[in-house]
MDAnalysis code that builds the backbone (N, CA, C; Angstrom):
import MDAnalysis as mda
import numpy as np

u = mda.Universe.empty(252, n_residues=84, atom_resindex=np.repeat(np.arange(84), 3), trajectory=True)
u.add_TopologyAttr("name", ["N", "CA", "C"] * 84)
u.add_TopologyAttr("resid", np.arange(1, 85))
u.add_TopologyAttr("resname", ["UNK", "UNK", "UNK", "UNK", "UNK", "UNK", "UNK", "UNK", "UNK", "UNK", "UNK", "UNK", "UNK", "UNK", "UNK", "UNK", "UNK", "UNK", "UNK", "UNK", "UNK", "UNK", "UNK", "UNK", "UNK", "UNK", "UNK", "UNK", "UNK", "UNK", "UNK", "UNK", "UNK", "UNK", "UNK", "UNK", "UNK", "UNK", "UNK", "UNK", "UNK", "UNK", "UNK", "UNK", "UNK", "UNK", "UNK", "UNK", "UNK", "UNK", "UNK", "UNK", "UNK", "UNK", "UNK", "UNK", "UNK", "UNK", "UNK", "UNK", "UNK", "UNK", "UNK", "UNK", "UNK", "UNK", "UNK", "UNK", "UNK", "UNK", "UNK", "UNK", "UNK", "UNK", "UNK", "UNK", "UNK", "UNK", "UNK", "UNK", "UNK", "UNK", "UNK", "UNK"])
u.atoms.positions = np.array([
    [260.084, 183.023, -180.733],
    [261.488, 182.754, -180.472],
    [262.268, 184.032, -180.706],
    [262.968, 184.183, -179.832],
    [263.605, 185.924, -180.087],
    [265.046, 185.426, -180.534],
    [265.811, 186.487, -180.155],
    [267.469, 186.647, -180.459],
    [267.921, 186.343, -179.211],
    [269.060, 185.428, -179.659],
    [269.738, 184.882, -178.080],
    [271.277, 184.833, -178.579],
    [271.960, 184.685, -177.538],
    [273.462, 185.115, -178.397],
    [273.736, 183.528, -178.756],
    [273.138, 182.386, -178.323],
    [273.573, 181.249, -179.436],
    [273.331, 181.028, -180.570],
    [271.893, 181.803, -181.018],
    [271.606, 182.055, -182.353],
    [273.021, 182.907, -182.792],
    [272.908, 184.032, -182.539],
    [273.710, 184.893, -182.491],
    [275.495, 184.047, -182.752],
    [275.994, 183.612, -182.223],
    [277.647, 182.937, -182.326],
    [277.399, 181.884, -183.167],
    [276.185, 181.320, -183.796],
    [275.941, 180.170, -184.043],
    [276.068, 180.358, -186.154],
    [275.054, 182.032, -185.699],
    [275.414, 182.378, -187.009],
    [276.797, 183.296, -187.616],
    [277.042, 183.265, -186.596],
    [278.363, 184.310, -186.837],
    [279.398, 182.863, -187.177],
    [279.420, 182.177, -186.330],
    [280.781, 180.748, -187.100],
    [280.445, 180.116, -188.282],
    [278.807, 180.395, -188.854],
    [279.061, 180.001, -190.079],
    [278.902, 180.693, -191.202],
    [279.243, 182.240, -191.006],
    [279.660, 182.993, -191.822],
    [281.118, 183.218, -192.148],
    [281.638, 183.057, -190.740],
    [283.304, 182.633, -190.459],
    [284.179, 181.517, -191.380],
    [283.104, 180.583, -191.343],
    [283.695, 178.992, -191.632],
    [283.038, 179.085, -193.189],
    [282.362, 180.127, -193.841],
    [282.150, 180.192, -195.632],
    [283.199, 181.432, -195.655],
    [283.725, 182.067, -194.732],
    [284.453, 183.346, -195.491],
    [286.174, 182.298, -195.713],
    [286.049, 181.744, -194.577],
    [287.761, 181.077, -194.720],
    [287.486, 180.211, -195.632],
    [286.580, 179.591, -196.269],
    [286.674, 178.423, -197.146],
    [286.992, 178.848, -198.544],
    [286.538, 180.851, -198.873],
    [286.485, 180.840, -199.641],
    [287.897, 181.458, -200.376],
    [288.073, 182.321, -198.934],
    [289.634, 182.722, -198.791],
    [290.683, 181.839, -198.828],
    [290.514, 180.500, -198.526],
    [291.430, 179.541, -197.940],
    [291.193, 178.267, -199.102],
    [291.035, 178.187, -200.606],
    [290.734, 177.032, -200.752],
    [292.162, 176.172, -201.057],
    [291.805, 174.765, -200.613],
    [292.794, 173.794, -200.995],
    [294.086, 174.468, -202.011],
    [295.055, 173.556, -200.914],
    [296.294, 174.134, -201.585],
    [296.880, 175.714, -201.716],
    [296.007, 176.562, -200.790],
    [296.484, 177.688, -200.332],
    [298.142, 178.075, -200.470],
    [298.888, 178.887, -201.448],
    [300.318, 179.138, -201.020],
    [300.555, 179.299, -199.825],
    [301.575, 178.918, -198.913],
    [301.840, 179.200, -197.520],
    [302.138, 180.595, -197.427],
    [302.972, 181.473, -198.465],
    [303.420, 182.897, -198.476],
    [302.103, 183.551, -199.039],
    [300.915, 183.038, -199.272],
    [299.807, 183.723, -199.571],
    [298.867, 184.167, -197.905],
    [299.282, 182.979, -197.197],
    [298.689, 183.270, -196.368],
    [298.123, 184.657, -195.487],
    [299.551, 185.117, -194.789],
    [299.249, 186.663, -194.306],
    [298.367, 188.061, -195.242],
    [298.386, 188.131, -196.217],
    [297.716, 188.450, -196.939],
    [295.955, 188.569, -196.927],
    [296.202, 186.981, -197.211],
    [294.818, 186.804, -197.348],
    [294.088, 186.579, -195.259],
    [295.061, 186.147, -194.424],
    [293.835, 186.755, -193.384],
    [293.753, 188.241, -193.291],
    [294.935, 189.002, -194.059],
    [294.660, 190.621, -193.446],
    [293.034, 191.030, -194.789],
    [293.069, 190.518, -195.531],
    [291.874, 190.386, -196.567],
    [290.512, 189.812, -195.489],
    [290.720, 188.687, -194.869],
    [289.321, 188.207, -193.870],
    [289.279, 189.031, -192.679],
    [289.942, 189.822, -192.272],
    [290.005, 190.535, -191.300],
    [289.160, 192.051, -191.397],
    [289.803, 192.758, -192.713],
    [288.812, 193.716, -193.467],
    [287.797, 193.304, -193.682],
    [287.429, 192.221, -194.478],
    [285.833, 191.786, -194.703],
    [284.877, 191.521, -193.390],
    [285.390, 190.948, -192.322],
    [284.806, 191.096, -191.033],
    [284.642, 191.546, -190.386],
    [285.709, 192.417, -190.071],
    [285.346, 193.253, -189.053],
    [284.256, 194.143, -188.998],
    [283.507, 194.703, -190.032],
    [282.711, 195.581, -189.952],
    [281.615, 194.868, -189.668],
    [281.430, 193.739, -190.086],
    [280.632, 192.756, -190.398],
    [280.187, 192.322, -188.550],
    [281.281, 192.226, -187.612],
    [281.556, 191.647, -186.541],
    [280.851, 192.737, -185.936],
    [281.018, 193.957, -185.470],
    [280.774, 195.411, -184.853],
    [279.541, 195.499, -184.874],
    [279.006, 195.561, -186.145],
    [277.560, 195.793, -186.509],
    [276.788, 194.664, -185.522],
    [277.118, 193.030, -185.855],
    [276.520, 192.206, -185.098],
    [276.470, 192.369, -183.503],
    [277.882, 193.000, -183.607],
    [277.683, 193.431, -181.577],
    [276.942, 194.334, -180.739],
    [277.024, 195.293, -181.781],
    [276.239, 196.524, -181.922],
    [274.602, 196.116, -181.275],
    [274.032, 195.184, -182.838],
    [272.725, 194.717, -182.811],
    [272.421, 194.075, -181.414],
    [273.436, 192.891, -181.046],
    [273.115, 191.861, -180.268],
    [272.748, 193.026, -179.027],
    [273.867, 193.989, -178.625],
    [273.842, 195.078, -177.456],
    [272.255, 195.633, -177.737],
    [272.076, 196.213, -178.607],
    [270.386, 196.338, -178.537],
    [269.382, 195.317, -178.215],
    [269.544, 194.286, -178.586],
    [268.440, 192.929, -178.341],
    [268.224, 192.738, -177.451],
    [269.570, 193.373, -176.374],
    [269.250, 193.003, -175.072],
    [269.106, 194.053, -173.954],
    [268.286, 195.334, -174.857],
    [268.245, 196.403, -173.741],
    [266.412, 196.938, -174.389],
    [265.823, 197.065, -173.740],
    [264.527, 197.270, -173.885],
    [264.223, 199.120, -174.498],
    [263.497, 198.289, -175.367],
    [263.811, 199.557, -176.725],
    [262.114, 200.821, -176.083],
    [262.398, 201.737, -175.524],
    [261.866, 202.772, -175.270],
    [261.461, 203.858, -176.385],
    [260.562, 204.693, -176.532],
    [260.260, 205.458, -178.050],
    [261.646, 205.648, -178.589],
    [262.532, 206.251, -177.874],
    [263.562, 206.980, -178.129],
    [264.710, 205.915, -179.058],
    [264.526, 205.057, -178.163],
    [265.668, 203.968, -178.675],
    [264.764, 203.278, -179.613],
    [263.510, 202.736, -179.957],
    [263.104, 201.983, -180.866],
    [263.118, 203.113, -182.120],
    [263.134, 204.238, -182.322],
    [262.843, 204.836, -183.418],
    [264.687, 205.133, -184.321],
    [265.338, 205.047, -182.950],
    [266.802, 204.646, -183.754],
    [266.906, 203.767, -183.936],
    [266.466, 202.455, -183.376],
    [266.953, 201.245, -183.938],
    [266.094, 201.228, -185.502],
    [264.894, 201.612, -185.574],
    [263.730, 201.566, -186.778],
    [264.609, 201.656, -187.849],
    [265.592, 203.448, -187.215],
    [265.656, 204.475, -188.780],
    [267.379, 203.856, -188.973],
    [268.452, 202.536, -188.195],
    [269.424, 202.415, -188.516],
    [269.194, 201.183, -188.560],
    [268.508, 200.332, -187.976],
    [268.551, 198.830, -188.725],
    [267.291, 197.821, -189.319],
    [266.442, 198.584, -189.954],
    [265.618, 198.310, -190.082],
    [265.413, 198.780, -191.518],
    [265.378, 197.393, -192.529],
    [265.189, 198.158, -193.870],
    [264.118, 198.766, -194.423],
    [263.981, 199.661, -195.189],
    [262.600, 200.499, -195.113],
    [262.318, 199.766, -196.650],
    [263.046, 199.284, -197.552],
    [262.157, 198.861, -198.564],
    [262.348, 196.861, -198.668],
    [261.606, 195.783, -198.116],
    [261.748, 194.720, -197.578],
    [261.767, 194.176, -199.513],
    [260.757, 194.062, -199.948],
    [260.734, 193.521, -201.449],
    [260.550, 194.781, -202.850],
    [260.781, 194.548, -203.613],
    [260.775, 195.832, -204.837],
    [259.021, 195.783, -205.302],
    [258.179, 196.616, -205.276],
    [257.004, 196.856, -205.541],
    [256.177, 196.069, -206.510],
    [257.019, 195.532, -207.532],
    [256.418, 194.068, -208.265],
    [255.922, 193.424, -207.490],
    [256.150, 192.962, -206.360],
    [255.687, 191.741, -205.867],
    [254.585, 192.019, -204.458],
])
């Protein structure tokens, strides 16, 4: 099963829908509001780019050139700490 952009939007709304819950809980001040989306806006966006970024690679066929950048920028080089 590969990467498809419904995986893809599927996980992105429910990173969306835990960031506002956590930003947003019950009883939110109304004058708190603007604030706190310019606060979810910083926390995402980088968050958002990167995912577009990725998804734009998933869907272009990775050649030496391009698989060894994708390797050395999204690909973590240490997966578990050597204990295990």
């Amino acid at each position: 099963m590969g990467l498809s952009a419904d995986n893809v939007v599927g996980g992105v709304a429910i990173e969306d829908a835990a960031s506002i819950a956590v930003l947003f809980p019950h009883n939110t001040p109304k004058d708190e509001v603007p604030e706190r989306l310019a606060l979810y806006e910083k926390i995402r966006m980088g968050r958002a780019h990167k995912i577009q970024e990725l998804t734009r690679l998933a869907g272009t066929d990775l050649d030496d050139d391009r698989r060894g950048q994708f390797n050395s920028e999204f690909v973590p080089t240490k997966i578990m700490p050597a204990a295990f």
